[in-house]
C-alpha positions in Angstrom: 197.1 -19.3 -16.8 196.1 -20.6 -14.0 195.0 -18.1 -10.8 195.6 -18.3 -6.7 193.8 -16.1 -4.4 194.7 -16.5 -0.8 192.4 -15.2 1.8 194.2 -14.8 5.5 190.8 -15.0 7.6 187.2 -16.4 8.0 185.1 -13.7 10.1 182.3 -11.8 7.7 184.7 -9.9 6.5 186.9 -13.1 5.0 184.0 -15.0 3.6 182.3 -12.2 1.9 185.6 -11.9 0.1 186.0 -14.8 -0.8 183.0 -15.5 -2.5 183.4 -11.9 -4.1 186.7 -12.9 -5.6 184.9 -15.9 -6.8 182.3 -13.9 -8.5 184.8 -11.9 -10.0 187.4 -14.6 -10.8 185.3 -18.0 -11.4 188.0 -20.2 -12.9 190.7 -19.3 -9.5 191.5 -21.5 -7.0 190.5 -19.6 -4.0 191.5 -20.6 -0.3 190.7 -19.7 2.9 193.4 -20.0 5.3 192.2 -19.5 9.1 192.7 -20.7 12.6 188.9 -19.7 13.8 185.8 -20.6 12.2 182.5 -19.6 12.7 181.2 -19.8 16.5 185.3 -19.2 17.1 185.8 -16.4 15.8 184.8 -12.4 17.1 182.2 -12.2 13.9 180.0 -15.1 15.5 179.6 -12.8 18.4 178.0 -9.8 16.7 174.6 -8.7 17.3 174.6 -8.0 13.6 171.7 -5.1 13.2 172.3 -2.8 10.8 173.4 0.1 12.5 176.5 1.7 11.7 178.2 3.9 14.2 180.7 6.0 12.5 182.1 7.0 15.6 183.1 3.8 16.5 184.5 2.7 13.2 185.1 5.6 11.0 186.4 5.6 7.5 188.4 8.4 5.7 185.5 9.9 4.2 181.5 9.9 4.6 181.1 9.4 1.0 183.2 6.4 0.7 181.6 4.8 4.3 177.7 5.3 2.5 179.2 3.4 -0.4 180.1 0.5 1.5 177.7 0.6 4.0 174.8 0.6 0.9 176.5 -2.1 -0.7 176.2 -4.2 2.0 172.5 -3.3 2.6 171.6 -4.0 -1.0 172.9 -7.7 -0.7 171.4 -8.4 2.7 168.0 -6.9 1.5 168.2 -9.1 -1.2 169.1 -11.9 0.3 166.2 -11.1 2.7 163.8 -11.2 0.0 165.1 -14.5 -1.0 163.9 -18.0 -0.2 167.3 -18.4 1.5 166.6 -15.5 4.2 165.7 -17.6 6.9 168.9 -20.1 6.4 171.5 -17.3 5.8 169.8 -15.7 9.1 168.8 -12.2 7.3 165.8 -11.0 9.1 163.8 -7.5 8.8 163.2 -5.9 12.6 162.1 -2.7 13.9 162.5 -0.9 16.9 163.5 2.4 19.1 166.5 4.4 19.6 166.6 6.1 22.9 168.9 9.0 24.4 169.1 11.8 26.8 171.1 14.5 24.4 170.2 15.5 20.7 172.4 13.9 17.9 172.3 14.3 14.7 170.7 11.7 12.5 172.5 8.6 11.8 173.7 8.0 8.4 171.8 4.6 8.0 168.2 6.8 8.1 169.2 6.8 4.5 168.9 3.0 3.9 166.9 2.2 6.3 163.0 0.7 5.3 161.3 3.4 7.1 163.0 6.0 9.9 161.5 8.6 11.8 161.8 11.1 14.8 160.2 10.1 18.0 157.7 13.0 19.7 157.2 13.5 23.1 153.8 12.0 23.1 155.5 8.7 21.5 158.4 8.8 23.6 156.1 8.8 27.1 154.0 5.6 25.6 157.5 3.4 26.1 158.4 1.5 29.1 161.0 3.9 29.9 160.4 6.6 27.9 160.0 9.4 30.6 163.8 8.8 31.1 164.7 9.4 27.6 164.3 13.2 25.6 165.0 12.3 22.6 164.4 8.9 20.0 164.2 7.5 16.9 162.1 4.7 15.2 163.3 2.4 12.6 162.9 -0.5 10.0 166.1 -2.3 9.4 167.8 -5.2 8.8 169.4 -7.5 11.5 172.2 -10.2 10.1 172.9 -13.1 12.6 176.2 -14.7 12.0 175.5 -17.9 13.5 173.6 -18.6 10.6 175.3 -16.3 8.0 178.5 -17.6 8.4 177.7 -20.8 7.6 175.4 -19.7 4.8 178.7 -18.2 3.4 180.7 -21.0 4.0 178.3 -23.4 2.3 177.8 -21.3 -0.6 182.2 -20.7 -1.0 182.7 -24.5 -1.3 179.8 -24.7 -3.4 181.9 -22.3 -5.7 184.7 -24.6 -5.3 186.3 -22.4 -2.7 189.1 -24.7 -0.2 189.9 -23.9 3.3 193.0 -24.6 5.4 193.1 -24.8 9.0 196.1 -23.1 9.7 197.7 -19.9 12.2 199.6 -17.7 10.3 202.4 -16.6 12.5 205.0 -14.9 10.2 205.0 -13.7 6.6 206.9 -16.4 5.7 203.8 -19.0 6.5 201.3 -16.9 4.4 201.1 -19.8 1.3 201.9 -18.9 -2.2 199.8 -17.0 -4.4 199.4 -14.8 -7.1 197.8 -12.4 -4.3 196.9 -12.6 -0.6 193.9 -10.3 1.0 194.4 -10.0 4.0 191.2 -9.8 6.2 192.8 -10.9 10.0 191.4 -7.8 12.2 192.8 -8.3 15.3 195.6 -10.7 13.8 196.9 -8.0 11.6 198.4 -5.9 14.2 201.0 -8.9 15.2 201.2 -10.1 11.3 202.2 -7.0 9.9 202.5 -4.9 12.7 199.9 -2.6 12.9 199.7 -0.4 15.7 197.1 1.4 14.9 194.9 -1.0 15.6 193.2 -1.4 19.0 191.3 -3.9 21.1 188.0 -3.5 22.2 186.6 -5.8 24.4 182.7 -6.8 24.5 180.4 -8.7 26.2 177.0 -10.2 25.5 174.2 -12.4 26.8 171.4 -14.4 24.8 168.1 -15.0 26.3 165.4 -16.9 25.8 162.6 -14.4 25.0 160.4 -15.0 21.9 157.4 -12.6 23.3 160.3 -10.1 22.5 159.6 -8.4 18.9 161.5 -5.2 18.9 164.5 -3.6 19.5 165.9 -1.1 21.9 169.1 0.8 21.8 170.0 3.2 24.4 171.8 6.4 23.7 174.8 5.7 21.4 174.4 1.9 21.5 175.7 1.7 24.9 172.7 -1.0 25.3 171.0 -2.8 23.7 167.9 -5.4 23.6 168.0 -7.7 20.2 165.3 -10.1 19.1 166.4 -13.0 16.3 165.2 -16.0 15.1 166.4 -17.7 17.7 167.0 -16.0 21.0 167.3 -12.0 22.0 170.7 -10.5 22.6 171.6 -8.3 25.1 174.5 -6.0 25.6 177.0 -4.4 25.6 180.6 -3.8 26.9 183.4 -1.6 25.4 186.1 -1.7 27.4 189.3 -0.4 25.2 192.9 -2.0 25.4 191.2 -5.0 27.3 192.9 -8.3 25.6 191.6 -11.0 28.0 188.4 -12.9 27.4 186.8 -12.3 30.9 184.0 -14.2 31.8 183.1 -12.1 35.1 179.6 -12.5 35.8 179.3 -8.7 37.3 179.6 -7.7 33.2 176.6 -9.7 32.4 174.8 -9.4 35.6 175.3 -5.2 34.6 173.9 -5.6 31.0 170.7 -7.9 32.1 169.9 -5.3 35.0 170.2 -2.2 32.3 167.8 -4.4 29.8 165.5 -5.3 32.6 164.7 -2.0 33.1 163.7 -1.5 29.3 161.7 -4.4 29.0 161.1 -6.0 33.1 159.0 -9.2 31.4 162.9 -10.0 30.7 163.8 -11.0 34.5 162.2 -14.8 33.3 164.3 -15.1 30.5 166.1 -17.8 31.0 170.3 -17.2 29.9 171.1 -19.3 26.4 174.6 -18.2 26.0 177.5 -16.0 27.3 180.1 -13.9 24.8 182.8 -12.3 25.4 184.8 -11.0 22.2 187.5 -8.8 21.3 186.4 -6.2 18.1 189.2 -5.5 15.8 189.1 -1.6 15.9 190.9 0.8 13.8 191.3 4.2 13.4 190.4 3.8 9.5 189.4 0.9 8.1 192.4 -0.5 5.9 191.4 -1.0 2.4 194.7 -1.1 0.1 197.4 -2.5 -1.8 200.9 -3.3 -0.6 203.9 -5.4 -1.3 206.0 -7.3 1.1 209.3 -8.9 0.5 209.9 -11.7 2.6 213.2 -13.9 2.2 213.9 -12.8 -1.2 209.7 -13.7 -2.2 207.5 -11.0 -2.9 204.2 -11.0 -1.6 201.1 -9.0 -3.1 198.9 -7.9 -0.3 195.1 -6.8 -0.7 194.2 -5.5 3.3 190.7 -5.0 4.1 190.6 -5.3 8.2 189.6 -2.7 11.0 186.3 -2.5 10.4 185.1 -2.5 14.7 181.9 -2.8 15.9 180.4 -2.3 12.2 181.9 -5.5 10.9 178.5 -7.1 9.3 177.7 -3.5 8.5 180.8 -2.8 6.4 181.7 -6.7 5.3 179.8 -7.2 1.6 180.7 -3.2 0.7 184.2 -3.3 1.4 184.5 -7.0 0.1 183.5 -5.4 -3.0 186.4 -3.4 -3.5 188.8 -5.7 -2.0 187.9 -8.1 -4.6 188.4 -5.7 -7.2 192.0 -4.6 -6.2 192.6 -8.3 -5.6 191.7 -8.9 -9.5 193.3 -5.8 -10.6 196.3 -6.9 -8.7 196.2 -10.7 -10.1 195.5 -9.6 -14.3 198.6 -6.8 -14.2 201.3 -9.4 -12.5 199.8 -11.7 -15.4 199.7 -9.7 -18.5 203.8 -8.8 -17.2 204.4 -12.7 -18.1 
């Protein structure tokens, strides 16, 4: 029999689903339905490095975050590896991790190429090193979504994926399906009411820099300096329960001073683009089944949103098991035919 798969959303979190259920379910007609695609939405904004800050997005165990967090760095290590690295903008950087009070380690030393603890004598040979006590050193990946989202994109219609431009404003709009995954963020507090969910507005700045070849985070990624294929990023902002895109030029003057001061030479980087985004935060990410009844039609429900600042980090591991319950969810309602 034939097989729908609706997917509400097209951020990194959507299209990795998609093409997950695709890989799971190759003869389903999948579709994308979506208001905001790529440069639109709040995933084109990401810096994208692999860095997971569990404080910022934390799920309901450690165990089950380093699962989806390794899943995702398996697929964008091999798709770094690939001939298609430099299209799907998957790139391999290292850099510094600077702060004033000891923390413990973060959980991504675990995945991470190569990681290390900064010493004194290493910390006084960076720019502003004297400033900072404590450090780390890392090989990672970085994931820039102007490019990956496309890469995704491409390679869902290439599957034979359809997409449909469309804002979902009730249940009653969300199209007909054997199962609907829900992957909004931000859109999923109106849609189905979820309060728990909280806005957290950001801002960033691209530069023109290419003598730029590593990166610098300060403290707890309060700032940070970016390189990428095609210009550095700068930031960052969090300002909590802010809902308004505000393009103030005091946030961006604030974040260029703070990164001139890492790396001066960045004073004649001329600006390429502003940012301003609102991240999709959560107590818990929301992975899970549920039904909805809507006008006497039932409506199976996969959720997989909230996933914060650590949306690229998360997207491919959670999409993993999104898929699956989405499958699971699809064969049971068909064997009961």
């Amino acid at each position: 029999m034939p097989i729908d798969v609706v997917i509400l959303g097209a951020g990194v979190v959507g299209l990795s689903t998609a093409v997950n259920v695709q890989s799971i379910l190759p003869n389903a007609k999948v579709t994308i339905v979506a208001d905001k695609f790529d440069q639109e939405t709040t995933s084109d904004g990401a810096a994208g490095i692999f860095r997971p800050n569990l404080e910022l997005t934390p799920s309901k165990s450690s165990g089950q975050a380093r699962k989806w967090l390794q899943g995702s760095f398996d697929w964008f290590d091999q798709i770094w590896q690939s001939e298609e690295g430099q299209e799907a903008g998957v790139i391999r950087v290292s850099g510094y991790q600077l702060m004033n009070k000891k923390v413990s380690l973060p959980i991504h030393r675990h995945m991470d190429y190569r990681f290390s603890v900064l010493s004194s004598k290493e910390l006084q040979r960076l720019p502003i090193g004297k400033i900072y006590k404590y450090g780390w050193w890392y090989d990672t990946l970085m994931v820039e979504c102007r490019r990956y989202l496309p890469w995704l994109m491409k390679r869902f219609r290439k599957n034979g994926g359809y997409v449909q431009n469309q804002n979902i404003t009730s249940l009653s709009e969300i199209p007909v399906s054997d199962v609907t995954v829900n992957c909004l963020g931000w859109g999923s507090r109106q849609l189905f009411g979820d309060k728990d969910m909280f806005p957290v507005r950001g801002h960033t700045l691209r530069v023109s820099a290419p003598w730029v070849k590593q990166f610098y985070v300060l403290d707890n990624g309060d700032n940070f300096i970016y390189p990428g294929q095609d210009d550095v990023i700068l930031g960052v902002t969090r300002e909590e329960g802010k809902t308004d895109l505000d393009y103030n030029s005091e946030a961006f003057d604030k974040i260029r001073g703070i990164c001139q001061q890492v790396l001066p030479s960045l004073k004649h980087a001329p600006e390429v683009r502003r940012w301003v985004g609102i991240r999709p935060h959560r107590h818990d990410i929301r992975l899970e089944q549920e039904t909805v009844k809507v006008n006497g039609r039932t409506i199976q429900i996969v959720h997989n949103y909230g996933h914060g600042a650590n949306g690229v980090c998360f997207s491919w591991g959670t999409a993993l098991d999104a898929a699956r319950l989405a499958t699971a969810k699809v064969k049971v309602n068909k064997s009961r035919l």
